[in-house]
PDB file as gemmi writes it, atoms N, CA and C in Angstrom:
CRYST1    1.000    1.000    1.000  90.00  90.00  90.00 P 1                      
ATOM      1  N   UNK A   1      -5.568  11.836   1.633  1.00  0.00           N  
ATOM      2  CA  UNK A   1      -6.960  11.563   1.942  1.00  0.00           C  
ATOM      3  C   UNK A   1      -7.660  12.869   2.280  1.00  0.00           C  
ATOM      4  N   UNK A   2      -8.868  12.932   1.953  1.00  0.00           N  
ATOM      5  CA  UNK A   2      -9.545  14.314   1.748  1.00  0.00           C  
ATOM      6  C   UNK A   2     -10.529  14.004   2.931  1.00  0.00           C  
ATOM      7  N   UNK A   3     -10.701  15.129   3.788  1.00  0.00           N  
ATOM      8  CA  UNK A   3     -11.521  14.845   4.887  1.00  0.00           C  
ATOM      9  C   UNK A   3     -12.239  16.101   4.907  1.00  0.00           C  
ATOM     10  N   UNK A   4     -13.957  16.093   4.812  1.00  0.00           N  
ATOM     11  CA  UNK A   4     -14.582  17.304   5.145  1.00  0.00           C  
ATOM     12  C   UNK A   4     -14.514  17.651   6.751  1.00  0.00           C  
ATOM     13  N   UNK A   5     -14.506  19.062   6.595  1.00  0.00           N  
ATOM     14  CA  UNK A   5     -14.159  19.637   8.354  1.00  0.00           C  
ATOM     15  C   UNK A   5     -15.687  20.501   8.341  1.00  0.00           C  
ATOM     16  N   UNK A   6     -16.384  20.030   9.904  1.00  0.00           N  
ATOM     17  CA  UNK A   6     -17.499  20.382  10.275  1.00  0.00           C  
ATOM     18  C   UNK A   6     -17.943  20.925  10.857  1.00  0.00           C  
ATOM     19  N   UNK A   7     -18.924  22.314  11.644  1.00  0.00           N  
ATOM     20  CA  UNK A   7     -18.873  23.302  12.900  1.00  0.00           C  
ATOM     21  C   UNK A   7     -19.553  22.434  13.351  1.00  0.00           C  
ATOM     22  N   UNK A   8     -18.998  21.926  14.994  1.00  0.00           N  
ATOM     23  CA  UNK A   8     -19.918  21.143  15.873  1.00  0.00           C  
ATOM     24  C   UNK A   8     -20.768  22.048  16.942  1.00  0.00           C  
ATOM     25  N   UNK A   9     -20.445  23.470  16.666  1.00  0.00           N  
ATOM     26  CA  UNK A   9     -21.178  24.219  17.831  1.00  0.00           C  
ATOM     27  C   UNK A   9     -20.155  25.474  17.949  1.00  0.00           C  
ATOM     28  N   UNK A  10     -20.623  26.557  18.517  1.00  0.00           N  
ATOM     29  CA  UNK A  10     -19.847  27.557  19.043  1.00  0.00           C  
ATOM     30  C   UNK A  10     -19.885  27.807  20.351  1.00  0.00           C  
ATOM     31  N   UNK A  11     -18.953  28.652  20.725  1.00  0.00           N  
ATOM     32  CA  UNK A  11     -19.180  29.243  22.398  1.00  0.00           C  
ATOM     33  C   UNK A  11     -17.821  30.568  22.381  1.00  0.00           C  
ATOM     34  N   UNK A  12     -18.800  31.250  23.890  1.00  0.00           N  
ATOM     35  CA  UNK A  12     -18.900  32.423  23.635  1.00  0.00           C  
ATOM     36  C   UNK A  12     -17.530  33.018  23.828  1.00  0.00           C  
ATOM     37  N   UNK A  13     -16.013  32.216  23.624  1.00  0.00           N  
ATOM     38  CA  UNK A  13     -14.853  33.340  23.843  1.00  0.00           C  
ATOM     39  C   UNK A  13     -13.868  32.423  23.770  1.00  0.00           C  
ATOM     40  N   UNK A  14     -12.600  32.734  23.649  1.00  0.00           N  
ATOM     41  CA  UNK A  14     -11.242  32.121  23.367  1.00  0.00           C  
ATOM     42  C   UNK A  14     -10.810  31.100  24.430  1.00  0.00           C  
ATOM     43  N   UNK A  15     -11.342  31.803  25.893  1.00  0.00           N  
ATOM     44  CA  UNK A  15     -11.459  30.923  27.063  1.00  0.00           C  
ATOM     45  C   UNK A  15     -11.975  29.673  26.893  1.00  0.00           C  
ATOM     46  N   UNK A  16     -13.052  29.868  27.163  1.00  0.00           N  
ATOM     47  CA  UNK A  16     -14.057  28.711  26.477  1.00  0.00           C  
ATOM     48  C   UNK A  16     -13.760  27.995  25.579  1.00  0.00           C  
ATOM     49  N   UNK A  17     -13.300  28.319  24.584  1.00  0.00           N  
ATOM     50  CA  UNK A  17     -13.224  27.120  23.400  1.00  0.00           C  
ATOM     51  C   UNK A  17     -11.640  26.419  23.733  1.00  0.00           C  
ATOM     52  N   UNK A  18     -11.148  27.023  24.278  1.00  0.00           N  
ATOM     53  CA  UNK A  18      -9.772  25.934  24.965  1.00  0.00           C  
ATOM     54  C   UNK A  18      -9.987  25.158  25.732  1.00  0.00           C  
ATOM     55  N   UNK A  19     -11.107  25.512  26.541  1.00  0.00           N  
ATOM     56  CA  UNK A  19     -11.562  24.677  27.584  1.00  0.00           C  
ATOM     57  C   UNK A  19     -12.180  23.143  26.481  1.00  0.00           C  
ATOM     58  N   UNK A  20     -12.943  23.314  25.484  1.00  0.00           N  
ATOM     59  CA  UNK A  20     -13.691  22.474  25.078  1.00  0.00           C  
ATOM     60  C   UNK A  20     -12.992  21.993  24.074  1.00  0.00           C  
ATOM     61  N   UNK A  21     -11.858  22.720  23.585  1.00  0.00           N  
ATOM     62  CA  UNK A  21     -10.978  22.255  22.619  1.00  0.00           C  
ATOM     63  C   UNK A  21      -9.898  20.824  23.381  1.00  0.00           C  
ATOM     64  N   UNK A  22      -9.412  21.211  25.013  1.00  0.00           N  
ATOM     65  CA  UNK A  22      -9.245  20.369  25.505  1.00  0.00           C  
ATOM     66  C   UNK A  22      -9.732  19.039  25.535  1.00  0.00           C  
ATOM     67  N   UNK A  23     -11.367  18.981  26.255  1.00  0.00           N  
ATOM     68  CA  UNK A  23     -11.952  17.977  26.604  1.00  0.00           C  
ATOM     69  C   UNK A  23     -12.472  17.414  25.479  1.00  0.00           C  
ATOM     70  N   UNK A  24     -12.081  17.736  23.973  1.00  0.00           N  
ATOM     71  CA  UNK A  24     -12.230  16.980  22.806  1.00  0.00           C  
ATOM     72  C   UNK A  24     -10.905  16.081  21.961  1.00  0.00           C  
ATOM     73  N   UNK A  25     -10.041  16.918  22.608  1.00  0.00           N  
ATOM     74  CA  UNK A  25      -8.518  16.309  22.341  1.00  0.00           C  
ATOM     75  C   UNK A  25      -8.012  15.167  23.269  1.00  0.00           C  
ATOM     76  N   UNK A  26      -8.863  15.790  24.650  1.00  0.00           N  
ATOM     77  CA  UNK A  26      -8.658  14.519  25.457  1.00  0.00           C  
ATOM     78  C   UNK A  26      -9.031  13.069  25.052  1.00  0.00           C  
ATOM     79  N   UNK A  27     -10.197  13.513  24.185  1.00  0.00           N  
ATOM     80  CA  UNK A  27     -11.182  12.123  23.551  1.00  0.00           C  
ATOM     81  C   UNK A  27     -10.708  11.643  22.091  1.00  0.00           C  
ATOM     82  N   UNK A  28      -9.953  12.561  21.562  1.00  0.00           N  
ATOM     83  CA  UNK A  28      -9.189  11.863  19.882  1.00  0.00           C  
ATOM     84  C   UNK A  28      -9.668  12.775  19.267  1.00  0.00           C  
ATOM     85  N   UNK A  29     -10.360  13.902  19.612  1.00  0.00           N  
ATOM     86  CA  UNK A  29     -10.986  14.182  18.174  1.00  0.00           C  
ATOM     87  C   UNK A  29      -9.822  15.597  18.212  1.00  0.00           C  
ATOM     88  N   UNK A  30     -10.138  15.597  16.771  1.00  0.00           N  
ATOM     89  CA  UNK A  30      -9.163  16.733  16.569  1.00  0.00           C  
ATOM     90  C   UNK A  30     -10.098  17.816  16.150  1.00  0.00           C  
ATOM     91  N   UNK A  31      -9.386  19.069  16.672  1.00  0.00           N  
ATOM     92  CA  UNK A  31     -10.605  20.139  16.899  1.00  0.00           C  
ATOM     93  C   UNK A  31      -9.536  21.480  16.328  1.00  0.00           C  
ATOM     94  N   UNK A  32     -10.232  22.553  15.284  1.00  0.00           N  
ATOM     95  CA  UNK A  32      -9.503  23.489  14.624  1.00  0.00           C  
ATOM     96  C   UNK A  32     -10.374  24.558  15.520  1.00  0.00           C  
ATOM     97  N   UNK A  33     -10.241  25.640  15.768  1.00  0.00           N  
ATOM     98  CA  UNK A  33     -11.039  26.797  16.550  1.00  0.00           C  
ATOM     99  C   UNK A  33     -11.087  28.361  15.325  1.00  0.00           C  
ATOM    100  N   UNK A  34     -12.122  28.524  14.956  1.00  0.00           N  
ATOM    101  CA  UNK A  34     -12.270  29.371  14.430  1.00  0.00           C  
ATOM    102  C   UNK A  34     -13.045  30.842  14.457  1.00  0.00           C  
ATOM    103  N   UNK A  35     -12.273  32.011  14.709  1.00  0.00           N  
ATOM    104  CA  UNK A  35     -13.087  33.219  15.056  1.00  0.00           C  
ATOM    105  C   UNK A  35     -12.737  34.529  14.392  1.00  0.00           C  
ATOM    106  N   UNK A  36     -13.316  35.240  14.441  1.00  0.00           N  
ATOM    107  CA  UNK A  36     -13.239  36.657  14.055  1.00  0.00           C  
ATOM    108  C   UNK A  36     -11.722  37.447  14.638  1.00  0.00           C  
ATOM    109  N   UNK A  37     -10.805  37.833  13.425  1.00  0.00           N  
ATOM    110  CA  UNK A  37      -9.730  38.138  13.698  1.00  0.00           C  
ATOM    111  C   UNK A  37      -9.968  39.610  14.873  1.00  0.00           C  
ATOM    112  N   UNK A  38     -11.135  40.564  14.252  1.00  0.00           N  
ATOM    113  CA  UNK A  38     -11.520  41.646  15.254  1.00  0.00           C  
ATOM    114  C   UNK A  38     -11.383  41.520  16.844  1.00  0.00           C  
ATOM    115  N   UNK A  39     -11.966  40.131  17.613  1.00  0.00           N  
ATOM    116  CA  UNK A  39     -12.138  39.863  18.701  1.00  0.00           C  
ATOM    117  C   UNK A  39     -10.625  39.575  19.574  1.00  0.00           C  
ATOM    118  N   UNK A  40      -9.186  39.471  18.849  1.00  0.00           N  
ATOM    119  CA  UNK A  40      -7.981  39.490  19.014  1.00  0.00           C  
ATOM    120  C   UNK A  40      -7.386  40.987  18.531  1.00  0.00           C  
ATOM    121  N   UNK A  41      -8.314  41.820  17.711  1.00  0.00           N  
ATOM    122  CA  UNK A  41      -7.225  43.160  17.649  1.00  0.00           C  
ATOM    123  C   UNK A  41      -8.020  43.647  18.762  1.00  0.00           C  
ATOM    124  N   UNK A  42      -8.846  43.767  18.857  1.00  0.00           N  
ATOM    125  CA  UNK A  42      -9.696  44.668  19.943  1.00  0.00           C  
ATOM    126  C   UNK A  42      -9.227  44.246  21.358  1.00  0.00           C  
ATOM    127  N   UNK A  43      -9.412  42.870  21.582  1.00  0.00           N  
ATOM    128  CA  UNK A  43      -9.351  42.092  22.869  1.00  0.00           C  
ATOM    129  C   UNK A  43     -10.445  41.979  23.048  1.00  0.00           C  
ATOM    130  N   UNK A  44     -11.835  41.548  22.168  1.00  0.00           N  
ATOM    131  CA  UNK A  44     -13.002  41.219  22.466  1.00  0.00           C  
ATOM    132  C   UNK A  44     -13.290  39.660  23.383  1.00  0.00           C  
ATOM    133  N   UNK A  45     -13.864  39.617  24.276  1.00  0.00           N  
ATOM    134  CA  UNK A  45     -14.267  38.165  25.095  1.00  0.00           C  
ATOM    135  C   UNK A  45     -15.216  37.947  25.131  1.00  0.00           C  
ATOM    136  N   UNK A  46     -16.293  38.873  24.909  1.00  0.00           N  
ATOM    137  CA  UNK A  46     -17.819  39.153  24.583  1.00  0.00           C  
ATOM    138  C   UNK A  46     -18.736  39.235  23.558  1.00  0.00           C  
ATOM    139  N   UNK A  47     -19.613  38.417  23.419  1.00  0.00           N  
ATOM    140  CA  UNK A  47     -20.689  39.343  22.219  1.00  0.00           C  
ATOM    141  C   UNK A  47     -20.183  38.938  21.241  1.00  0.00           C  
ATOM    142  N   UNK A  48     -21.104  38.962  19.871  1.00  0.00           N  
ATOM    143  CA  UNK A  48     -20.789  38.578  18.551  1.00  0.00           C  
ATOM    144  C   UNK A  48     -19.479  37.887  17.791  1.00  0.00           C  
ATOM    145  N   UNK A  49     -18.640  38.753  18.258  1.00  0.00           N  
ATOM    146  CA  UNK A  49     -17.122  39.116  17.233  1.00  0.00           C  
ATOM    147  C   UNK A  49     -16.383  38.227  18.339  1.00  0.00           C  
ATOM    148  N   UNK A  50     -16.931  37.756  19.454  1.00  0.00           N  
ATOM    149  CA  UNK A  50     -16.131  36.753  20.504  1.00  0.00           C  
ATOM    150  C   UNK A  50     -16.153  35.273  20.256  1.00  0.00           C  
ATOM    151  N   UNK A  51     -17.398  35.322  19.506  1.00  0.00           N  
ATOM    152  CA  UNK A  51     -17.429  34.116  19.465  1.00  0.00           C  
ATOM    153  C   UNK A  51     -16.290  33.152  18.594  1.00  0.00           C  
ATOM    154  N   UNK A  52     -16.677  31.671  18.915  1.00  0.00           N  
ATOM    155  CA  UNK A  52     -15.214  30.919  18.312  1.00  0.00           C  
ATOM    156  C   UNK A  52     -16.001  29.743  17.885  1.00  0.00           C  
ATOM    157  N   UNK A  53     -16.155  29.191  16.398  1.00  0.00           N  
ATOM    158  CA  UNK A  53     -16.657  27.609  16.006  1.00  0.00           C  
ATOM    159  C   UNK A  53     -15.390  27.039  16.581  1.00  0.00           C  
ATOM    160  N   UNK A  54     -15.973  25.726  16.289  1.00  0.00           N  
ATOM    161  CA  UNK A  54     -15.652  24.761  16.840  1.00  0.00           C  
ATOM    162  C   UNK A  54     -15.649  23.351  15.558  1.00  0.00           C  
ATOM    163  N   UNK A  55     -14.641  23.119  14.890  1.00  0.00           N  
ATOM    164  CA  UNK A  55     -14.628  23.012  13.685  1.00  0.00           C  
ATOM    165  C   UNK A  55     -13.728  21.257  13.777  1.00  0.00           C  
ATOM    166  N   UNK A  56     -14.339  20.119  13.373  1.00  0.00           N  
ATOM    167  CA  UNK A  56     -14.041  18.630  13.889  1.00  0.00           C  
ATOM    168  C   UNK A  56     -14.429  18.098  11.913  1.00  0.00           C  
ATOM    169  N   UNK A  57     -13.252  17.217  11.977  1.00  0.00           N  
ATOM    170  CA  UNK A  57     -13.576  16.282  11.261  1.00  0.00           C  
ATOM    171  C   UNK A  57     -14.875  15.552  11.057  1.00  0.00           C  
ATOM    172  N   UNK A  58     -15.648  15.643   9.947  1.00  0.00           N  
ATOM    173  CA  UNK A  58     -16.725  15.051   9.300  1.00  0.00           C  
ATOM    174  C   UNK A  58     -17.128  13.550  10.199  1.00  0.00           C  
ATOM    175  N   UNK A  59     -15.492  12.701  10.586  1.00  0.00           N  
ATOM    176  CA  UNK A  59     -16.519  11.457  10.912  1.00  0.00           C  
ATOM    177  C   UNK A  59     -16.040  11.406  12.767  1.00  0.00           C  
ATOM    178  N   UNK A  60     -16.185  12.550  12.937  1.00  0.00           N  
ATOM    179  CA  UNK A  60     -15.980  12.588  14.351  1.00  0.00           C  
ATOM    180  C   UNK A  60     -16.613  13.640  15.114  1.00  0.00           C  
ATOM    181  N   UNK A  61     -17.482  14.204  14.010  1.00  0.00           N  
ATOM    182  CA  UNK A  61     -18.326  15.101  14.080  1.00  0.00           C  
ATOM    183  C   UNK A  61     -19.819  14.702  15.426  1.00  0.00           C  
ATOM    184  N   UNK A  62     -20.284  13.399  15.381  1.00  0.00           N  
ATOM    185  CA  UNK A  62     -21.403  12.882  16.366  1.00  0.00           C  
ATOM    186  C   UNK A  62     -20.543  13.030  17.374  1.00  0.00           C  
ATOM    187  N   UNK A  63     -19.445  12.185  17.809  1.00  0.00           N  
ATOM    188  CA  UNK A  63     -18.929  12.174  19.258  1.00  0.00           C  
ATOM    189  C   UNK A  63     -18.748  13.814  19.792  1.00  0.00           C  
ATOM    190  N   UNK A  64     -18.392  14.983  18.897  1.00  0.00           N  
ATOM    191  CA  UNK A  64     -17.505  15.848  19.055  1.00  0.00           C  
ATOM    192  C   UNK A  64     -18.831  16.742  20.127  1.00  0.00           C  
ATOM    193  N   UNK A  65     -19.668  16.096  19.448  1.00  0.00           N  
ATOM    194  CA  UNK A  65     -21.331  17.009  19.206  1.00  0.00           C  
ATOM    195  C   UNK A  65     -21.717  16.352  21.014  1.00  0.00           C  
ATOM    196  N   UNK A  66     -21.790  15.223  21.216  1.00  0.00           N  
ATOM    197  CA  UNK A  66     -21.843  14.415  22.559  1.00  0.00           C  
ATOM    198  C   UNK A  66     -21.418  15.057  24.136  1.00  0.00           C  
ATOM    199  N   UNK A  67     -19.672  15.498  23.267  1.00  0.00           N  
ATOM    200  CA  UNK A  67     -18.960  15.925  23.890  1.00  0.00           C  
ATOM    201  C   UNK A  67     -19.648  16.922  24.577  1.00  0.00           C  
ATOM    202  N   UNK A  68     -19.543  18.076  23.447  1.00  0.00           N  
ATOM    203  CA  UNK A  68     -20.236  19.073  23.711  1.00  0.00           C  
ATOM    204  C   UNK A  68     -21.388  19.656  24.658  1.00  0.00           C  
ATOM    205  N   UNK A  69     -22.072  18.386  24.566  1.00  0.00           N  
ATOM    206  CA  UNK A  69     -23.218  18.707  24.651  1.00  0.00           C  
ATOM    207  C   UNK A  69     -23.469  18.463  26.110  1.00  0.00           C  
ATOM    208  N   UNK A  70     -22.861  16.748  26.805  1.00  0.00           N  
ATOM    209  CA  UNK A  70     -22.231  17.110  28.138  1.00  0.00           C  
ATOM    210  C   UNK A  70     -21.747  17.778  28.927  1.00  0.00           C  
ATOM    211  N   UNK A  71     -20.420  18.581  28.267  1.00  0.00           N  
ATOM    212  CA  UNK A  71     -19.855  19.761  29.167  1.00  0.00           C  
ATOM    213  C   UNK A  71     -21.191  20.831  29.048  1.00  0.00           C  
ATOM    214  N   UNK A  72     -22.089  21.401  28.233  1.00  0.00           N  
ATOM    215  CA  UNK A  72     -23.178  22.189  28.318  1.00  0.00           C  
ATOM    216  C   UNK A  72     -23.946  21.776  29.637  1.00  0.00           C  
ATOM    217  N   UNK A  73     -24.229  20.176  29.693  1.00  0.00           N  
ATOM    218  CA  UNK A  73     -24.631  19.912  30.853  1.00  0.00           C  
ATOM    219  C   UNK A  73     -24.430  19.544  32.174  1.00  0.00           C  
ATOM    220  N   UNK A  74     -23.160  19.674  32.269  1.00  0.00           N  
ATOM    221  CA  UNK A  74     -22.222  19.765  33.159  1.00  0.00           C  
ATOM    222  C   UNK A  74     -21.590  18.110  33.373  1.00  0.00           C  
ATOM    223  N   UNK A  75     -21.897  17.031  32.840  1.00  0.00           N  
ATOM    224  CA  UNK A  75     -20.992  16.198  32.574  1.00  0.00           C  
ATOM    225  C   UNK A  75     -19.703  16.145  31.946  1.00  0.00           C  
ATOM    226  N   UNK A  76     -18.464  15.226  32.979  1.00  0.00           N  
ATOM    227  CA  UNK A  76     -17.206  15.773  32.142  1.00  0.00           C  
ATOM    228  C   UNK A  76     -16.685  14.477  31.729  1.00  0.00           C  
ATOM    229  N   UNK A  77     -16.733  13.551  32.119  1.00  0.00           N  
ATOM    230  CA  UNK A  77     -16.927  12.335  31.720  1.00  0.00           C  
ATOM    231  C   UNK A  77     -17.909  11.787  31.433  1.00  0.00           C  
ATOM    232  N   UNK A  78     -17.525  10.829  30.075  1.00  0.00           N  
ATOM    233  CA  UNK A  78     -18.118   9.800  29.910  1.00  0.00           C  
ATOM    234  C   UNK A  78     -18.825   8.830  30.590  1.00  0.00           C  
ATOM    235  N   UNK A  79     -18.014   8.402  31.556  1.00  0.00           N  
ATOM    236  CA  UNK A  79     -18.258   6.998  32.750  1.00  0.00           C  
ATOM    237  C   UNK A  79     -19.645   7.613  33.480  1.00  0.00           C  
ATOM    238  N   UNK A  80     -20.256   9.083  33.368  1.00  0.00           N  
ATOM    239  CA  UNK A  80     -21.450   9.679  34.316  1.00  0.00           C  
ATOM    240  C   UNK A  80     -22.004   9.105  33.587  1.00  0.00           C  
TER     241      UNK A  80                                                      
END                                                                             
């Protein structure tokens, strides 16, 4: 089965996107993290070349986006 894979958003460092890679795995969705190989030879955490997509299955793409968009606003659950 062929499934398109979608950027639901970025954020700004390797930290971060584990953090959100978590609280999306916690919820089912399956989440690939994608960044600039530079920001691992260098040890970049900052700025441009730090950044990391955030890369979700096509039909899990709305919730992933929800997710997201809560922890931005400081909700970590759902049940708020």
């Amino acid at each position: 089965m062929d499934q398109d894979i979608v950027n639901v958003g970025s954020v700004s460092g390797k930290i971060e996107a584990e953090i959100v890679r978590g609280l999306l795995e916690s919820r089912g969705i399956q989440v690939w993290l994608v960044h600039e190989a530079a920001a691992t030879i260098y040890g970049l955490g900052v700025g441009p070349l730090a950044q990391v997509d955030l890369m979700v299955r096509a039909d899990q793409a709305k919730q992933a986006a929800d997710v997201i968009e809560n922890y931005r606003t400081g909700i970590t659950s759902e049940d708020d």
